[in-house]
N, C-alpha and C positions, 0 to 999 in steps of 0.2 A: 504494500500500500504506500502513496505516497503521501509525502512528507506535509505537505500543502493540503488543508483541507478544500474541502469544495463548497465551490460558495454558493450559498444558502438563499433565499428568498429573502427579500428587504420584510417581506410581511414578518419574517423573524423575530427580527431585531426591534421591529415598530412595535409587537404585541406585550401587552405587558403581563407579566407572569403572575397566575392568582396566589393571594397570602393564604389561602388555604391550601395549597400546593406546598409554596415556601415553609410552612409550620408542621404539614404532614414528612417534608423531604427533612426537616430538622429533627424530628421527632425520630425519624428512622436510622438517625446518625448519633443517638444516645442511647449508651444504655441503661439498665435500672430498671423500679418500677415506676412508670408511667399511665397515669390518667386521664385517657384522649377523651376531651371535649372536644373537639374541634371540625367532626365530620357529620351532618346531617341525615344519618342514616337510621333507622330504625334497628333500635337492636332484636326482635323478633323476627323468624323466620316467617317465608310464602305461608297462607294458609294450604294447609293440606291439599285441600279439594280443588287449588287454582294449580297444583303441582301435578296432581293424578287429572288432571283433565290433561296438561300438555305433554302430557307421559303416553296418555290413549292417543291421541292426536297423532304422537310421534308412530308409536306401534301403529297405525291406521295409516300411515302414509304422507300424514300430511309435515313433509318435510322439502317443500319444494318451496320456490319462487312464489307470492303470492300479489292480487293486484297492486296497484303504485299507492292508492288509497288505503289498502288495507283490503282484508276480504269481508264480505255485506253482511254478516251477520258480526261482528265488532263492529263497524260503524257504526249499526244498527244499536249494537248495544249502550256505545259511548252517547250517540243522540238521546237514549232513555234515561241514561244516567244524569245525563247534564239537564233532563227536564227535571227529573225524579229528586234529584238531591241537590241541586242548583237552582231552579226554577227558570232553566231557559229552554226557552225553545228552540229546537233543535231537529233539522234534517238531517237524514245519511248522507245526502250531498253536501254538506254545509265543514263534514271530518273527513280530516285528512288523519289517520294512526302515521304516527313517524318511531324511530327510534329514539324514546325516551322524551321526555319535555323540552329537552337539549336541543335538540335537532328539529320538534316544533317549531320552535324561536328562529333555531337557523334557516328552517325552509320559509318562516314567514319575514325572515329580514332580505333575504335574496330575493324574495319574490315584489320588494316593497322598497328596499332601498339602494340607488344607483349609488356608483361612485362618487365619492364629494358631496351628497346627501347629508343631512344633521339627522344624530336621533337621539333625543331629550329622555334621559335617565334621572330623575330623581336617587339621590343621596340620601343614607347608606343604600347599596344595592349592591345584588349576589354580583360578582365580580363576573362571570360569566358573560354577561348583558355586554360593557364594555370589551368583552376580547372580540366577541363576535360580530359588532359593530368594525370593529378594526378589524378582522378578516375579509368582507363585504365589500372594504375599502369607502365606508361611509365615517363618518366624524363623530364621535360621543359626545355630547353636552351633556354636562352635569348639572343640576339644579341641588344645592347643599338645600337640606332640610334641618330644620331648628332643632336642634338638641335642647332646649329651654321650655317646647309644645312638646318636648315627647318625640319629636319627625314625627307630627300629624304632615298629611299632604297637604299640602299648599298649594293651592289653585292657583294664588296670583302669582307664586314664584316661577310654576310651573306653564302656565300660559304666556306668561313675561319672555319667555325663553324657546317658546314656538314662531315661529317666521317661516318666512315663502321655503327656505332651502329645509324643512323640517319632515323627511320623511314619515317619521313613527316617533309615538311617545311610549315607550314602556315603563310598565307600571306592576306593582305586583304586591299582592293582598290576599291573604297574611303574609308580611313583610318578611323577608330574608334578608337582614338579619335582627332587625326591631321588633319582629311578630308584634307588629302594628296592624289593625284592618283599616282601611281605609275607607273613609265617610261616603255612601254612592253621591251623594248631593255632589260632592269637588269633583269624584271624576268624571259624573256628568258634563260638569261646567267645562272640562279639562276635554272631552271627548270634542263636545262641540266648539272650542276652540281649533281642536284638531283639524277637525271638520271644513274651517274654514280658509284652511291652508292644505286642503288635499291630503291631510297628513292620518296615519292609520295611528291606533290606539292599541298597544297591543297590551292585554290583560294577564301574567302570569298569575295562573288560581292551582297551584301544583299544591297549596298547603290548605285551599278551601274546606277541605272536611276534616280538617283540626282548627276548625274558628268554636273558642269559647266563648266570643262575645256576642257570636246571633246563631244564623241558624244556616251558614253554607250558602246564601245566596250569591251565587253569580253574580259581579258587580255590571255585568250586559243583560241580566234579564228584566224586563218591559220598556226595553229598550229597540227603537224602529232604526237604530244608525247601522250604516252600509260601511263605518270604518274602524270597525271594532273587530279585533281576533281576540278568542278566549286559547288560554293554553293551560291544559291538566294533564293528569298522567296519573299512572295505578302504583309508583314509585314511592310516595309517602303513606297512603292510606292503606295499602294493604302490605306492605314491607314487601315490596317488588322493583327495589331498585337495580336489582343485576339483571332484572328481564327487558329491562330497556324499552316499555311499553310508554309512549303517549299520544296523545294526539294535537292537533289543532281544530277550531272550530271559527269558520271563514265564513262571510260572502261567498256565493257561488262562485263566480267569478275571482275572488282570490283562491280561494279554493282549488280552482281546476289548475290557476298558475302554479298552485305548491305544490299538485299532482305531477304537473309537467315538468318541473326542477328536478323531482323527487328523484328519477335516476342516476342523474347526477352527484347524489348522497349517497343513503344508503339502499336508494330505489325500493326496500320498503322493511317491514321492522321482520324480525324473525318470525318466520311463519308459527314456532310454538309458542313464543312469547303472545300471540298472535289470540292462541287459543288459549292461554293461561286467561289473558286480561277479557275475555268471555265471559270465562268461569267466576272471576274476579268480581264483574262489575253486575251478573244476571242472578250468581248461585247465593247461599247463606251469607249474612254477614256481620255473622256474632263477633267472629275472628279483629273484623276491622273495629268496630264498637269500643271490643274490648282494649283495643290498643289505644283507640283514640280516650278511653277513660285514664287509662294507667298515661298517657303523654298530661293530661290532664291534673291529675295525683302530683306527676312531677311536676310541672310550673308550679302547680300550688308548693311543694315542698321547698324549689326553689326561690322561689319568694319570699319564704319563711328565713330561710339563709341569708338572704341577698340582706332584708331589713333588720339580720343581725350581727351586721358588721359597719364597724361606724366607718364611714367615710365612704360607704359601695352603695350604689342606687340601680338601677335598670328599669325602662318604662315596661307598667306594665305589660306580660304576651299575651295579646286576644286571640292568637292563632299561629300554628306550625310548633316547630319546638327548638325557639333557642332563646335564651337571656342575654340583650347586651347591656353590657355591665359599663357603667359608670365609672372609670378609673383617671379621674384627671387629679383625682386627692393624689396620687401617684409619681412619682418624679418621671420624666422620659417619656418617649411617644409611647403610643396603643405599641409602634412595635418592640418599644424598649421592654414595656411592662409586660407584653406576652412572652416577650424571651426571657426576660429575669424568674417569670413565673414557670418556665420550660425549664430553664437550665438549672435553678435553684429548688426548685419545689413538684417538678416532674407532671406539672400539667399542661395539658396541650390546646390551646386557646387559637382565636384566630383575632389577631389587631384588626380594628375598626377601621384603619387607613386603609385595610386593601379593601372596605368597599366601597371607597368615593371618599373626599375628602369629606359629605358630610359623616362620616364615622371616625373623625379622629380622638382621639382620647375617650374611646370606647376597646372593651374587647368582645368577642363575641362567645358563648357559651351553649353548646349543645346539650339540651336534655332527653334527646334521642336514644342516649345511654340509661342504663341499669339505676336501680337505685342506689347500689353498691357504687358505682364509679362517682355518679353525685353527692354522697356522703362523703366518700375519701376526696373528690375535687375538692368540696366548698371548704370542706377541715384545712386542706392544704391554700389555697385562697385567702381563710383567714386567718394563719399563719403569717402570710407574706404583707397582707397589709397590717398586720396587728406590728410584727415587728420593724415594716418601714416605716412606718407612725409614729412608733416610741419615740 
């Protein structure tokens, strides 16, 4: 091999690398015991019977290529589910199944935003949103949201910052990483803003059926706009995030354009994954219930924690499961304070900087984990500020 590497795509160097990445690639370069807060995964396995459905599936053959959409009975189902437990309304032409909620997002940023394009991100947000904007080759705007409101949305920040070059606003509710829900009234206001700039609204609701503050509604449902996408996935509610199932819910017409991208991707999601998230969103669904009480148990417990350590705050989570904790009582940035807390006290946190500068002097905390890892995190937490205090 030679000596000269080979050069690489500018898009490389331009993208910036997620601090969930940075804190997981850190965490794997120490040893010890360590307590990962830092990944949004559900610590519960697939429910059984969404496992034995894409187990028959597979025995039965169907292990082949499946339409670009998805095959008609998933559509079918995601359109039910998003009436049933959303309250939208929903045709089977209206879903596109993609791989994972990941690649929703990316089939509907390709399908919606050209080169040199803007697309307006509210702050803190999943870091995700900004890399894929810069793949696209369109331009992220960030809109910092008020640490002082909690990062309520803010209509007038966020309309202040829509203009003619303004592709798409994404927006996302329950918040990743403030599990904040957001008020339908603002992103009404915020859509129709959009609206007036040709610009698409794109709604991540991946964490919707872990809202403790209402009841899961869709923030597009009794809604007549033509420039809304909803984006969900069977990833957090029924602990399915290795089957890499989700969809988008389009316009016709956007719709068919995501279809038509779609080979260009992953041209279409695993055909058992395919039949898993059938089983998932049609059969029982004690399995999901029951998790979404026990994520529940936790914030409350974590709350209980958070308001017993002087100097640590976090707004509270209406939905999804993480705590972002308040650490500016703290000397050094979000990422000073997550790595002093990594290096010295073995917990594994994600800095508030990597998700927009509105999260700086924040960290972010996953309660997706055990009870067992939340007890020994928040012990060792308040250790580290009990003694940087002193």
């Amino acid at each position: 091999m030679t000596e000269q590497p080979i050069p690489l795509a500018r898009r490389v160097a331009e993208a910036d690398e997620t601090m969930i990445r940075t804190m997981y690639d850190l965490a794997e370069q120490q040893s010890g015991d360590l307590v990962r807060l830092e990944i949004g995964e559900p610590d519960f396995d697939t429910p059984a019977h969404v496992i034995d459905a894409a187990a028959r599936a597979a025995r039965a053959g169907a292990t082949h290529y499946t339409p670009n959409a998805g095959v008609p009975q998933l559509r079918e189902a995601i359109a039910e589910k998003m009436e049933r437990d959303h309250g939208l309304v929903t045709d089977p032409s209206e879903v596109v199944a993609a791989a994972g909620a990941t690649e929703a997002l990316f089939l509907t940023l390709l399908t919606t935003a050209d080169v040199g394009d803007e697309v307006v991100i509210p702050t803190p947000a999943w870091p995700q949103y900004r890399l894929q904007v810069q793949l696209v080759g369109a331009t992220p705007v960030e809109v910092p949201l008020s640490a002082a409101e909690g990062f309520d949305l803010d209509a007038d920040r966020v309309i202040d910052a829509i203009g003619d070059e303004t592709a798409c606003v994404v927006l996302n509710s329950p918040s990743n990483p403030t599990s904040r829900v957001s008020d339908p009234e603002v992103v009404d206001g915020i859509v129709d803003a959009a609206a007036e700039h040709d610009a698409v609204v794109v709604l991540d609701e991946v964490y919707a059926s872990l809202d403790y503050a209402g009841d899961g509604r869709s923030l597009a449902a009794d809604r007549a706009a033509d420039n809304v996408v909803v984006i969900n996935a069977c990833s957090k509610q029924y602990a399915m995030t290795g089957w890499r199932l989700g969809w988008l819910v389009a316009p016709v017409h956007l719709a068919a354009a995501a279809i038509k991208l779609h080979p260009g991707t992953s041209s279409c999601p695993s055909s058992l994954s395919q039949h898993g998230a059938v089983a998932a969103l049609t059969g029982p669904q004690d399995d999901a219930e029951a998790m979404a009480r026990a994520f529940r148990e936790r914030r409350d417990y974590v709350l209980q924690r958070v308001e017993e350590i002087p100097a640590l705050s976090c707004p509270t989570p209406e939905g999804g499961f993480y705590a972002f904790l308040d650490v500016r009582a703290l000397d050094g940035t979000s990422f000073e304070v997550a790595s002093r807390l990594l290096k010295s006290h073995g917990v594994v946190t994600v800095p508030g900087e990597g998700f927009g500068a509105g999260g700086e002097g924040f960290v972010r905390v996953s309660f997706a984990s055990g009870m067992d890892e939340l007890e020994a995190g928040f012990d060792r937490i308040a250790r580290m500020v009990r003694d940087e205090l002193a």
